[in-house]
HTML snippet that shows the backbone in 3Dmol.js (N, CA, C, O; Angstrom):
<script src="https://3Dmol.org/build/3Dmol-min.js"></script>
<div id="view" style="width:600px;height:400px;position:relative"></div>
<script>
const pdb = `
ATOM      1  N   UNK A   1       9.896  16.680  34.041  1.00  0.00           N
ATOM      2  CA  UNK A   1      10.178  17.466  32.853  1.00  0.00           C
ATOM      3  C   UNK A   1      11.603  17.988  32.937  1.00  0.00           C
ATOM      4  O   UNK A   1      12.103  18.607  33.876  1.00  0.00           O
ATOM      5  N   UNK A   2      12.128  17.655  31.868  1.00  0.00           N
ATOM      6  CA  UNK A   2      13.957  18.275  31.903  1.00  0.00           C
ATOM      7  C   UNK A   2      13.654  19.582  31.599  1.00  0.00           C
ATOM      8  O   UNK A   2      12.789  19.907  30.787  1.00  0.00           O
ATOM      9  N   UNK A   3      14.513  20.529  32.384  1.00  0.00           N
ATOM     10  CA  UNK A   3      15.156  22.094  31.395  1.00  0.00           C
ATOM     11  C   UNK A   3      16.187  21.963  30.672  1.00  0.00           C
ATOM     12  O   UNK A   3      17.336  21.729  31.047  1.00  0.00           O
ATOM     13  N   UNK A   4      15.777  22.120  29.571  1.00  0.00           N
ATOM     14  CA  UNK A   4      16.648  22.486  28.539  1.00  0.00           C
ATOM     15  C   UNK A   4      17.575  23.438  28.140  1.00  0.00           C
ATOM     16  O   UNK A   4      18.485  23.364  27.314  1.00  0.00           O
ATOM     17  N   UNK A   5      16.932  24.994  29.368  1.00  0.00           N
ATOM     18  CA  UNK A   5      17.256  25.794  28.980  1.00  0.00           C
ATOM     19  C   UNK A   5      19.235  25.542  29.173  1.00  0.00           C
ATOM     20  O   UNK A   5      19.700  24.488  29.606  1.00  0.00           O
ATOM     21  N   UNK A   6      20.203  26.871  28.701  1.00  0.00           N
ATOM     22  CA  UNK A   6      21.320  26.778  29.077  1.00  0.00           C
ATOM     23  C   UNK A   6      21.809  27.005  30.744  1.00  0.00           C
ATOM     24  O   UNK A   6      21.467  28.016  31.357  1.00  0.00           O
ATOM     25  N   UNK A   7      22.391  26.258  31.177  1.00  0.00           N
ATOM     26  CA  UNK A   7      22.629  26.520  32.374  1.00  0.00           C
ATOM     27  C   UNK A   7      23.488  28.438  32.663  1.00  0.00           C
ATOM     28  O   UNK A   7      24.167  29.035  31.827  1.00  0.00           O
ATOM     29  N   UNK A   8      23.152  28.889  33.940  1.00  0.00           N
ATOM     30  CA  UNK A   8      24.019  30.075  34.110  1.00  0.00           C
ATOM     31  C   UNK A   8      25.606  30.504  33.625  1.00  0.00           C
ATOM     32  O   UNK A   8      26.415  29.641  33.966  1.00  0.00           O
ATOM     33  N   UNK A   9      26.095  31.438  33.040  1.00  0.00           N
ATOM     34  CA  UNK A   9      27.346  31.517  32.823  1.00  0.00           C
ATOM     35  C   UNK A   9      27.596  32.670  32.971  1.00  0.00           C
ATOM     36  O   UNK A   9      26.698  33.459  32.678  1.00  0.00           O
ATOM     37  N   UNK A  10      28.956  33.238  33.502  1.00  0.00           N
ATOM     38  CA  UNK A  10      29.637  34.292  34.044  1.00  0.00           C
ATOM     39  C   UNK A  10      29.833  35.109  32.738  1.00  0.00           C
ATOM     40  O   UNK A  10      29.554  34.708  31.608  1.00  0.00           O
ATOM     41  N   UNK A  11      30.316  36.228  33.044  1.00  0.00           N
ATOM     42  CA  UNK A  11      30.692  37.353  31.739  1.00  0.00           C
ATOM     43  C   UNK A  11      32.080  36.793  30.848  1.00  0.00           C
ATOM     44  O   UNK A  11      32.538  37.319  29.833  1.00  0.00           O
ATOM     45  N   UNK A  12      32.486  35.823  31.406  1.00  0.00           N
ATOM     46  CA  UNK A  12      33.599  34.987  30.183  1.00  0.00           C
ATOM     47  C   UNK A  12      33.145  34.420  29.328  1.00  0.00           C
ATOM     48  O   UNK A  12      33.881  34.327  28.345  1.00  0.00           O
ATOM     49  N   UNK A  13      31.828  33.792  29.231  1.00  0.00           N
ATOM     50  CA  UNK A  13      31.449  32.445  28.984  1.00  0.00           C
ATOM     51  C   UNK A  13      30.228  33.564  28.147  1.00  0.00           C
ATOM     52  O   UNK A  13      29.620  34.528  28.612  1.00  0.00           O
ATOM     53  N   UNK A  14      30.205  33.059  26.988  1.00  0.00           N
ATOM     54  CA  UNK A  14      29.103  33.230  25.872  1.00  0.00           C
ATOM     55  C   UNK A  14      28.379  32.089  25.613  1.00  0.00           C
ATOM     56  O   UNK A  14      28.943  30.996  25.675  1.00  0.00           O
ATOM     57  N   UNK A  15      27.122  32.188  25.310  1.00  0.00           N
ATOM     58  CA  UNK A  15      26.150  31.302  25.130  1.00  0.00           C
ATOM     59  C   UNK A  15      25.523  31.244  23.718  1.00  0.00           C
ATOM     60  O   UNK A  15      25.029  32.221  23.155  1.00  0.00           O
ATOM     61  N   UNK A  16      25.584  30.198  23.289  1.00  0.00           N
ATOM     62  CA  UNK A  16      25.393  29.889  21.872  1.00  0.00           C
ATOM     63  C   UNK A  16      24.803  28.131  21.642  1.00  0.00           C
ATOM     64  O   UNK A  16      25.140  26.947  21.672  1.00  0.00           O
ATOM     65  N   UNK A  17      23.861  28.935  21.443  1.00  0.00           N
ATOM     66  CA  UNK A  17      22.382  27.356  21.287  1.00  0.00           C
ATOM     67  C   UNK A  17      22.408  27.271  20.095  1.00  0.00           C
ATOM     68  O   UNK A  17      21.902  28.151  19.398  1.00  0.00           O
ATOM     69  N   UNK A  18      23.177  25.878  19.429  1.00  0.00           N
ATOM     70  CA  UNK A  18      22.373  26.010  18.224  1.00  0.00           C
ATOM     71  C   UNK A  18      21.431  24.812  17.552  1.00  0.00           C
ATOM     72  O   UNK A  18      21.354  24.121  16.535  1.00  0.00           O
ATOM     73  N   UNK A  19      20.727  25.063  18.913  1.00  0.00           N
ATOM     74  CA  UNK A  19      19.515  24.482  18.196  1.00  0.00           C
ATOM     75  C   UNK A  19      18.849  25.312  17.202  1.00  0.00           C
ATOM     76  O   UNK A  19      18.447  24.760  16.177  1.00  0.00           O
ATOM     77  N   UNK A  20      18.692  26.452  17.349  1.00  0.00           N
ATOM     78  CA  UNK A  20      18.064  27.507  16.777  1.00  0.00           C
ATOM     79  C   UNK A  20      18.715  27.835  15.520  1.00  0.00           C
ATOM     80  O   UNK A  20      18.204  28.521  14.634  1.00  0.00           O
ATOM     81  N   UNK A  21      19.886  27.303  15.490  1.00  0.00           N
ATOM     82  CA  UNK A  21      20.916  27.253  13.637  1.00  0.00           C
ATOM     83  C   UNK A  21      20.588  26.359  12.995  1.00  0.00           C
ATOM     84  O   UNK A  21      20.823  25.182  13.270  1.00  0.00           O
ATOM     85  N   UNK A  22      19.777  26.906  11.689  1.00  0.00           N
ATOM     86  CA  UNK A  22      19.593  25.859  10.788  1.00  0.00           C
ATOM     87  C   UNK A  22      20.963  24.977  10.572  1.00  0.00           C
ATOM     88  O   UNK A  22      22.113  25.408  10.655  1.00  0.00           O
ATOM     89  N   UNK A  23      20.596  23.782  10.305  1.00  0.00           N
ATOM     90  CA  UNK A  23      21.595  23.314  10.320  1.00  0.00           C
ATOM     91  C   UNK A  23      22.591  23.166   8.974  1.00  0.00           C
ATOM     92  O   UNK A  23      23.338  22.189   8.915  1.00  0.00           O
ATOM     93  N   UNK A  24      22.582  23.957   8.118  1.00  0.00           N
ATOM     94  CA  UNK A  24      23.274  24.275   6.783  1.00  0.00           C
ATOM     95  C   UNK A  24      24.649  25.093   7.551  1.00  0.00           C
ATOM     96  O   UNK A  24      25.832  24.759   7.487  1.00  0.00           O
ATOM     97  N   UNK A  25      24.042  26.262   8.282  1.00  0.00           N
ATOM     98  CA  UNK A  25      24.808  26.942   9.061  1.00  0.00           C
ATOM     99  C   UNK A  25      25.497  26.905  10.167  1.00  0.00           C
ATOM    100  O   UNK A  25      26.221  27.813  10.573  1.00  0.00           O
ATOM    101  N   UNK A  26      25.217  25.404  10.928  1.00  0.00           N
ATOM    102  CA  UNK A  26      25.798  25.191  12.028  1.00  0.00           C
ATOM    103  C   UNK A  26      27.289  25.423  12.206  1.00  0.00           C
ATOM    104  O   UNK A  26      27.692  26.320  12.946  1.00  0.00           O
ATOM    105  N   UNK A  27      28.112  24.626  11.538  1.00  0.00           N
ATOM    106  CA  UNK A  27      29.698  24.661  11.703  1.00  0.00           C
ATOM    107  C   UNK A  27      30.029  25.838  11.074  1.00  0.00           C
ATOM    108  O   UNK A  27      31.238  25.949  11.274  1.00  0.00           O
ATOM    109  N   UNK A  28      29.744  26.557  10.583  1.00  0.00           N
ATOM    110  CA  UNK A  28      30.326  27.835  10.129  1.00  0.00           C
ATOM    111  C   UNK A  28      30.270  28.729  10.818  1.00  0.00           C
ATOM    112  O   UNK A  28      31.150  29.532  11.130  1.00  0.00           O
ATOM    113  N   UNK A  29      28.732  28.630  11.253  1.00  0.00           N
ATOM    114  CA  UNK A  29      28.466  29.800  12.880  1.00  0.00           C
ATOM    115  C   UNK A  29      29.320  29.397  14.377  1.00  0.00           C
ATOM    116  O   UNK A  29      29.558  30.167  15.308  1.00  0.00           O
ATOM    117  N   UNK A  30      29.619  28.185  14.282  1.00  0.00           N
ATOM    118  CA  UNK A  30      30.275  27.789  15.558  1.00  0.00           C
ATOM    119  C   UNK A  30      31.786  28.000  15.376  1.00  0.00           C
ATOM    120  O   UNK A  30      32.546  28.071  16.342  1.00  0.00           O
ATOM    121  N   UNK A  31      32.180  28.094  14.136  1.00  0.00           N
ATOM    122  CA  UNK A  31      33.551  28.145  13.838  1.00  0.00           C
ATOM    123  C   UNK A  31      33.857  29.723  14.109  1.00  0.00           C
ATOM    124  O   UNK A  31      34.888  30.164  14.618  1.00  0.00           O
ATOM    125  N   UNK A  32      32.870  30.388  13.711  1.00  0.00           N
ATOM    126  CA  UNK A  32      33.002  31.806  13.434  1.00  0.00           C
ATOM    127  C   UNK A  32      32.977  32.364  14.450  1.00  0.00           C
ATOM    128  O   UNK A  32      33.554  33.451  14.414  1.00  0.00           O
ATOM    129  N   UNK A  33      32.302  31.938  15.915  1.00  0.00           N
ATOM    130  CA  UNK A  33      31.771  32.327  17.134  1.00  0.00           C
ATOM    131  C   UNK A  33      33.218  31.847  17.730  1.00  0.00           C
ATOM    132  O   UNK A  33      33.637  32.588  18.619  1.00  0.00           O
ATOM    133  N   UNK A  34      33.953  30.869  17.435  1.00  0.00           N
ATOM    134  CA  UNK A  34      34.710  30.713  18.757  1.00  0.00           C
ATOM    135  C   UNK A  34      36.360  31.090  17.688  1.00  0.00           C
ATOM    136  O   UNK A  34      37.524  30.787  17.952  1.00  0.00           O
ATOM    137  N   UNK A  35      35.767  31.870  16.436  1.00  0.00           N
ATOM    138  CA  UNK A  35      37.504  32.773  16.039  1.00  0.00           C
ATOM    139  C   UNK A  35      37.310  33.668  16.813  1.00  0.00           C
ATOM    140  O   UNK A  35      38.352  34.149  17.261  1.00  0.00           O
ATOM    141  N   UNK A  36      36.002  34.295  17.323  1.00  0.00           N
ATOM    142  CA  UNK A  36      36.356  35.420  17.646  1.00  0.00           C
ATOM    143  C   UNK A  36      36.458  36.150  18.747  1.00  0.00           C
ATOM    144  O   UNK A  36      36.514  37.367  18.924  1.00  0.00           O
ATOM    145  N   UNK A  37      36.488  34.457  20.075  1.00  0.00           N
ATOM    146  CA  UNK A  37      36.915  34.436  21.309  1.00  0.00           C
ATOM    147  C   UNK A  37      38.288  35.134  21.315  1.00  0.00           C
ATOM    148  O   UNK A  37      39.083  34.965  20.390  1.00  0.00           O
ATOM    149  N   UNK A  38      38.535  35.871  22.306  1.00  0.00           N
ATOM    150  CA  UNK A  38      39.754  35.928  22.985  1.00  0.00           C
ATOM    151  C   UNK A  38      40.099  34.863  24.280  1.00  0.00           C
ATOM    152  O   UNK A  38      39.386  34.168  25.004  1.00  0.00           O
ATOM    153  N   UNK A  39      41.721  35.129  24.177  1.00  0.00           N
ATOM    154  CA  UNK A  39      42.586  33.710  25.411  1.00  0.00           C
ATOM    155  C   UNK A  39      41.364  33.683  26.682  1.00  0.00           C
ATOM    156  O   UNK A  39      40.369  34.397  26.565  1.00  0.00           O
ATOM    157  N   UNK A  40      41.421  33.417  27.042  1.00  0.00           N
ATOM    158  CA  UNK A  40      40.370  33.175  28.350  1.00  0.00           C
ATOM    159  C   UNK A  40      38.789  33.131  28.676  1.00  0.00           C
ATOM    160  O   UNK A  40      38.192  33.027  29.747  1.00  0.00           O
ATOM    161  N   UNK A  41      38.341  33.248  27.350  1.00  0.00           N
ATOM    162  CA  UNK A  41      37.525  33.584  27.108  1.00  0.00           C
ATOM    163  C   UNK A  41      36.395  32.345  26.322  1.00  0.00           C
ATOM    164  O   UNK A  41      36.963  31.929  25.313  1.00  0.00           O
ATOM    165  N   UNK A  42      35.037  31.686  26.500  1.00  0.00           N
ATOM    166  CA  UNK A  42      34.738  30.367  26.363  1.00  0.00           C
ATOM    167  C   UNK A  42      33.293  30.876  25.706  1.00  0.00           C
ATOM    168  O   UNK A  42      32.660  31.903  25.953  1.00  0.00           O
ATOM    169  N   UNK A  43      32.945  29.589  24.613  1.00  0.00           N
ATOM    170  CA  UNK A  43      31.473  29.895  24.132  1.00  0.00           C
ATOM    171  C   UNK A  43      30.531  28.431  24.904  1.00  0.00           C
ATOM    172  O   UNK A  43      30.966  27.397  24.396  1.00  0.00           O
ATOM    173  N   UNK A  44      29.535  28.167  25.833  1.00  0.00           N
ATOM    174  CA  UNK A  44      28.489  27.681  26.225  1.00  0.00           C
ATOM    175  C   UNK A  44      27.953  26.984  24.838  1.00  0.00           C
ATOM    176  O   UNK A  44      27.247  27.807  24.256  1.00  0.00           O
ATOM    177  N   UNK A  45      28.012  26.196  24.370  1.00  0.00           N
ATOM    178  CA  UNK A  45      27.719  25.565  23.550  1.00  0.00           C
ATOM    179  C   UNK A  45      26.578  24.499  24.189  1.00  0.00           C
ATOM    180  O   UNK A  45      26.775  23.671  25.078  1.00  0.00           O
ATOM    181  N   UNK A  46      25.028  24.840  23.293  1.00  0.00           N
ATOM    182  CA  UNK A  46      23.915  23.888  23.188  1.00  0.00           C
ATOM    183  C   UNK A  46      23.517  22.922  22.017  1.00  0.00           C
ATOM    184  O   UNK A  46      23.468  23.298  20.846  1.00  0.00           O
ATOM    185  N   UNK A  47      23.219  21.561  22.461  1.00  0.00           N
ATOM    186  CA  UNK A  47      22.601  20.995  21.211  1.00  0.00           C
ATOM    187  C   UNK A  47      21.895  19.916  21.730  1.00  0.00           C
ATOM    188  O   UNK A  47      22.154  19.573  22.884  1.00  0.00           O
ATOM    189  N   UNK A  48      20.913  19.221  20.989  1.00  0.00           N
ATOM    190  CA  UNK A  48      20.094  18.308  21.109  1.00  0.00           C
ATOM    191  C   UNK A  48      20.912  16.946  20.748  1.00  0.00           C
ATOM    192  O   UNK A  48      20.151  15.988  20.876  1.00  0.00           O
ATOM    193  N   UNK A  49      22.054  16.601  20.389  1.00  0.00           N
ATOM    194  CA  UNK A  49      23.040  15.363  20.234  1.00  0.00           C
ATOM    195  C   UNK A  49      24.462  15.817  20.529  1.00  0.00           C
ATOM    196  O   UNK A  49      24.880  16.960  20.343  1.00  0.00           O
ATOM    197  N   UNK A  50      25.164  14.781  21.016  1.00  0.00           N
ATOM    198  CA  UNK A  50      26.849  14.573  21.520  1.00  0.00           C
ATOM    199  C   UNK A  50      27.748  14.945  19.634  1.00  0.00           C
ATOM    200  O   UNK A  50      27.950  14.151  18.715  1.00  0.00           O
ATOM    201  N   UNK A  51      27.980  16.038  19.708  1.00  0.00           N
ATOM    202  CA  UNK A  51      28.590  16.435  18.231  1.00  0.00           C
ATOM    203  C   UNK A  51      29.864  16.095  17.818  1.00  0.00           C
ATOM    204  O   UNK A  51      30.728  16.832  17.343  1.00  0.00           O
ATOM    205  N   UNK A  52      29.903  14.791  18.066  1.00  0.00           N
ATOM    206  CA  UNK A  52      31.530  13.801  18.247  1.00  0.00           C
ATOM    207  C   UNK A  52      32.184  14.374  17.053  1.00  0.00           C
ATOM    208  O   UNK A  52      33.241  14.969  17.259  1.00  0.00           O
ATOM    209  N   UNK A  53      31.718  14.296  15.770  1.00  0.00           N
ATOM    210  CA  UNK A  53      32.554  15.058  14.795  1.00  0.00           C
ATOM    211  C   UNK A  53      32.899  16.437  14.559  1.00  0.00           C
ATOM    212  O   UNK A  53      33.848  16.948  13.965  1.00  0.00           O
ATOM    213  N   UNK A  54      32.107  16.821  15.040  1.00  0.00           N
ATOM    214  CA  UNK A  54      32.427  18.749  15.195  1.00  0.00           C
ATOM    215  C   UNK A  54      33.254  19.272  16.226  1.00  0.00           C
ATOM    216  O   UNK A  54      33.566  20.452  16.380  1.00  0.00           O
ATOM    217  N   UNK A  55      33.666  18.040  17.096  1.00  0.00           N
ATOM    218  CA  UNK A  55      34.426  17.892  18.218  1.00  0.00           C
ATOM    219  C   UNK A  55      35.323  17.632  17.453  1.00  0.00           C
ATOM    220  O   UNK A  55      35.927  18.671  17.185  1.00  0.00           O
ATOM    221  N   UNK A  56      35.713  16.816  16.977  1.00  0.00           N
ATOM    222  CA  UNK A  56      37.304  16.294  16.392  1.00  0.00           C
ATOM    223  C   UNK A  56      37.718  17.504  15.448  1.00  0.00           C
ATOM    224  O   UNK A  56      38.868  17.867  15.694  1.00  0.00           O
ATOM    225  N   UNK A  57      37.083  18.252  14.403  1.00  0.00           N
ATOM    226  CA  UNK A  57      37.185  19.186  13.679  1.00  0.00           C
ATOM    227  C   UNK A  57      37.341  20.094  14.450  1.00  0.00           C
ATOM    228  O   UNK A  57      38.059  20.808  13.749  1.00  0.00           O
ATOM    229  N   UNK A  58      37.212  20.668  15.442  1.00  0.00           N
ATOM    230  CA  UNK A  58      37.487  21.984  16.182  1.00  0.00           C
ATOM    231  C   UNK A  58      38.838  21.757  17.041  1.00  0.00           C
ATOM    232  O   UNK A  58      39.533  22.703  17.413  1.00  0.00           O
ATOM    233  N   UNK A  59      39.220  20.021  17.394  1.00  0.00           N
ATOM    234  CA  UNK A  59      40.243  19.880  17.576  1.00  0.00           C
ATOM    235  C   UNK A  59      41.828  19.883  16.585  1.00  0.00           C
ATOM    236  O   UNK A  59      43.000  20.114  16.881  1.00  0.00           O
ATOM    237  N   UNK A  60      41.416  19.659  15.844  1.00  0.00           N
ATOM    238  CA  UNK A  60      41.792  19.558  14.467  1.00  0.00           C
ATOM    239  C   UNK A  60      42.134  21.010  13.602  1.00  0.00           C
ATOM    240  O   UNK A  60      42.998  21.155  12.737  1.00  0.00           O
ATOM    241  N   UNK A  61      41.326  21.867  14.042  1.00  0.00           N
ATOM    242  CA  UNK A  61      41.550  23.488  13.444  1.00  0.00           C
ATOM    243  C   UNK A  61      42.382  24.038  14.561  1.00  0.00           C
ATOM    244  O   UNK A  61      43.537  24.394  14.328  1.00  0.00           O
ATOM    245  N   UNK A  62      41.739  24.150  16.054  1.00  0.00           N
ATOM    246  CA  UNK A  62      42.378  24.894  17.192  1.00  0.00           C
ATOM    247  C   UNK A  62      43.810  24.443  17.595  1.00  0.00           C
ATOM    248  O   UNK A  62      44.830  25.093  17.827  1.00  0.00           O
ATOM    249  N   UNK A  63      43.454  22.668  17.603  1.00  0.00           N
ATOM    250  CA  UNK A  63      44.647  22.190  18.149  1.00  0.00           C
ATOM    251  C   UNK A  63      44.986  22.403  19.802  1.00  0.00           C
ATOM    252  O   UNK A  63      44.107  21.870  20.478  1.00  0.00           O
ATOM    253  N   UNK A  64      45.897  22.960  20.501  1.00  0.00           N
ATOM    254  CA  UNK A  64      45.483  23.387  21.852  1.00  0.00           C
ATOM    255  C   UNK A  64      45.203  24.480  22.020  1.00  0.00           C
ATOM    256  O   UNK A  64      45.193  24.990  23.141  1.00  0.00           O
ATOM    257  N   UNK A  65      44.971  24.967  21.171  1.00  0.00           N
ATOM    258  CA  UNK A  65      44.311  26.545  21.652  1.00  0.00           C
ATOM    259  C   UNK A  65      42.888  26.463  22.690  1.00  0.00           C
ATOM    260  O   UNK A  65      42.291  27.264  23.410  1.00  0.00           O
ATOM    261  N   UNK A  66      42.746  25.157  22.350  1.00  0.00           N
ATOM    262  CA  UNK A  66      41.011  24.953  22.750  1.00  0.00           C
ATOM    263  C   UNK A  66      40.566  23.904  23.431  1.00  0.00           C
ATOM    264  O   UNK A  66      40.698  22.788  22.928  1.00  0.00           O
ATOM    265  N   UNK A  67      39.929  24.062  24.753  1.00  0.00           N
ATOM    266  CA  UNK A  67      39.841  23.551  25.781  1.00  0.00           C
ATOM    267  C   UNK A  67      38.278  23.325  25.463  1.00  0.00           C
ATOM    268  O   UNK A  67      37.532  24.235  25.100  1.00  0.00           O
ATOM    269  N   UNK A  68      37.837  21.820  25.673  1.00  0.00           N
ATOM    270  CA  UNK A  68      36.935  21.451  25.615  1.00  0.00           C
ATOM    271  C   UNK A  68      35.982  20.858  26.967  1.00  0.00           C
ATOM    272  O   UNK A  68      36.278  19.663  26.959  1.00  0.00           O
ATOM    273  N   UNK A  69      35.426  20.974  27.618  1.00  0.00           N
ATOM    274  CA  UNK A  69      34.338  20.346  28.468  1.00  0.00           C
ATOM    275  C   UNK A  69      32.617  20.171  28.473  1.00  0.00           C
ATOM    276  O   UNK A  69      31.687  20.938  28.222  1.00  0.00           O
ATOM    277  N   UNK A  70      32.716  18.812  28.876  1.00  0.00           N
ATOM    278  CA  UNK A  70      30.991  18.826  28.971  1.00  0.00           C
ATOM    279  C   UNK A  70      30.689  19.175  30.519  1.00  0.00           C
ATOM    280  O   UNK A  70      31.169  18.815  31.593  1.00  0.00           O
ATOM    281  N   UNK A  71      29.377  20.293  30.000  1.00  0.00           N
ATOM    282  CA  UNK A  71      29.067  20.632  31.568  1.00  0.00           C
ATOM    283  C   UNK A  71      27.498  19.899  31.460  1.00  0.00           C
ATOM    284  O   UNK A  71      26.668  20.378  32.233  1.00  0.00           O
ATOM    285  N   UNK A  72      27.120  18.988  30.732  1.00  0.00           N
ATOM    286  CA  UNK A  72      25.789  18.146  30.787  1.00  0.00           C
ATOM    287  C   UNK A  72      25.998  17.178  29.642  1.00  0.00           C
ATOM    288  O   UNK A  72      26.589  17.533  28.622  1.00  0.00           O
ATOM    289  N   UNK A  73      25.577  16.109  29.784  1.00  0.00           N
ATOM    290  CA  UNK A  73      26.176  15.178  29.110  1.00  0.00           C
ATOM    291  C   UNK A  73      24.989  13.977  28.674  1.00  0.00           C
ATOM    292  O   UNK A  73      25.064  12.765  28.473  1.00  0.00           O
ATOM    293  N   UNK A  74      23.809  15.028  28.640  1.00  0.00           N
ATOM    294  CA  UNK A  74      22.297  13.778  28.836  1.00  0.00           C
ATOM    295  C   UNK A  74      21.637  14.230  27.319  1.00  0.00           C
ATOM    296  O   UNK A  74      21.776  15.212  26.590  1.00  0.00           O
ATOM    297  N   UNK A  75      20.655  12.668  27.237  1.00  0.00           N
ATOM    298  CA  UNK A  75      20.682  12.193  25.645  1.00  0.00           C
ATOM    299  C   UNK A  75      19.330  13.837  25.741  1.00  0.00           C
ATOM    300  O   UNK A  75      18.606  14.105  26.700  1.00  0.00           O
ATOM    301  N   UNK A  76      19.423  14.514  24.567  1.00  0.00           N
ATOM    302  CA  UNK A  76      18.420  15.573  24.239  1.00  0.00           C
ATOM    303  C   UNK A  76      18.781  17.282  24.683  1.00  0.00           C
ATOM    304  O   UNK A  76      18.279  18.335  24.290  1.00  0.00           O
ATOM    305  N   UNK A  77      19.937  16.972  25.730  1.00  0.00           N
ATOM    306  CA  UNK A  77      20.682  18.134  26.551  1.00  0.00           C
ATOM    307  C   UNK A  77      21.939  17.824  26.169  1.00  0.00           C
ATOM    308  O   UNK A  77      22.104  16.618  26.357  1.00  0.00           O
ATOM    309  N   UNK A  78      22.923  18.344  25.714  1.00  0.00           N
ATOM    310  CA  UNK A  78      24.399  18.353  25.629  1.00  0.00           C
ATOM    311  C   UNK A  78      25.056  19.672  25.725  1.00  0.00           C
ATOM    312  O   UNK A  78      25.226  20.332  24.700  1.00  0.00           O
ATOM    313  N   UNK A  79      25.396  20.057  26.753  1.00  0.00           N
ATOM    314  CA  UNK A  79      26.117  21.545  26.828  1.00  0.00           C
ATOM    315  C   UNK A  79      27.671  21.561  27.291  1.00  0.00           C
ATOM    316  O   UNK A  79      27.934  21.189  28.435  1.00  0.00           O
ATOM    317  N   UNK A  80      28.437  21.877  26.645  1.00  0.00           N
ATOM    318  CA  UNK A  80      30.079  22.131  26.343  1.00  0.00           C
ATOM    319  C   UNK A  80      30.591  23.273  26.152  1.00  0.00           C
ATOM    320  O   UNK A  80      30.394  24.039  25.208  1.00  0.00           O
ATOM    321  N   UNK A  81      31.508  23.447  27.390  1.00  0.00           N
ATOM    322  CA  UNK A  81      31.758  24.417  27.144  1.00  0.00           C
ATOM    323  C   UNK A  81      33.445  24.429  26.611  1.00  0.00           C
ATOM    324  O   UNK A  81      34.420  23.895  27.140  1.00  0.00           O
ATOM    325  N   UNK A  82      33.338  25.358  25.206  1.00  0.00           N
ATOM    326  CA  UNK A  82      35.028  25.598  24.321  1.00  0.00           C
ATOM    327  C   UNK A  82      35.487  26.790  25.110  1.00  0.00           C
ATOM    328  O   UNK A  82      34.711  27.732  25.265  1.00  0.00           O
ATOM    329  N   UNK A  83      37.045  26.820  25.765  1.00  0.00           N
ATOM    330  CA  UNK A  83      37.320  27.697  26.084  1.00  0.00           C
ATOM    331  C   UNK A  83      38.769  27.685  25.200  1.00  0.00           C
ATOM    332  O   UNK A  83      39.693  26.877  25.104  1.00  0.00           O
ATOM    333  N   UNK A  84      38.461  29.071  24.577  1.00  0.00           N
ATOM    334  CA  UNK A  84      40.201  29.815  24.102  1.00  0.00           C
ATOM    335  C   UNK A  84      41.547  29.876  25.077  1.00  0.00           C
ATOM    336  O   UNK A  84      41.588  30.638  26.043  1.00  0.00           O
ATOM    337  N   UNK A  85      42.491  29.113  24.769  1.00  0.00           N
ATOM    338  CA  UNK A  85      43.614  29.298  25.702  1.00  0.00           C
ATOM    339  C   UNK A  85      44.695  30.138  25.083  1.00  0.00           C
ATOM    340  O   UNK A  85      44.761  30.170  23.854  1.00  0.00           O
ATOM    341  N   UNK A  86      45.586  30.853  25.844  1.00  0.00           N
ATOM    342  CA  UNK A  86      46.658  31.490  25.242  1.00  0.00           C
ATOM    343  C   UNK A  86      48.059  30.768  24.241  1.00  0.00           C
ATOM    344  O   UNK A  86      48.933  31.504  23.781  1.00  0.00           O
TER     345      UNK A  86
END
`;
const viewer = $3Dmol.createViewer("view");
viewer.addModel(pdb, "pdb");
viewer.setStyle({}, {cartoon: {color: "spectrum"}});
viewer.zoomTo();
viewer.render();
</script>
C-alpha cells in the first residue's frame, strides 16, 4: 500500500494538497498560495498527476523567482516542491 500522505517539511516549507481543491479552483489557489511566499520560503505541493502545464505557467508568471523540484515523482503521488527566490 503507497502513502500518499505529504512527506515531512520544515517551518519554510508550506504544505498544500490539492487534491482536496476542487478543481475550478486549483490554479488560482496555487497561484495565490505561492504570491504570498516570501524569498526563501517554499509551498509542498500535492497532486494525483505530473501538472506539466501548471508547471510551464508558473514558469512563465515567476520566471526565476521560482525554483521548482520534484521530491516524488510516482504515477498517483507527485509532490514538488516551489521555492521563492530573491
Amino acid at each position: 500500500m503507497t502513502d500518499h500522505a505529504l512527506p515531512m517539511f520544515n517551518e519554510n516549507i508550506y504544505p498544500f494538497d490539492a487534491r482536496g481543491v476542487a478543481k475550478r479552483f486549483r490554479h488560482a489557489a496555487i497561484f495565490g498560495a505561492l504570491s504570498a511566499l516570501q524569498p526563501g520560503e517554499a509551498m509542498r505541493f500535492c497532486n494525483d498527476h505530473d501538472p506539466l502545464p501548471l508547471l510551464q505557467q508558473l514558469v512563465d508568471y515567476f520566471g526565476d523567482r521560482i525554483e521548482i523540484e520534484y521530491v516524488t515523482r510516482e504515477p498517483g503521488a507527485i509532490v514538488i516542491d516551489f521555492r521563492i527566490v530573491a
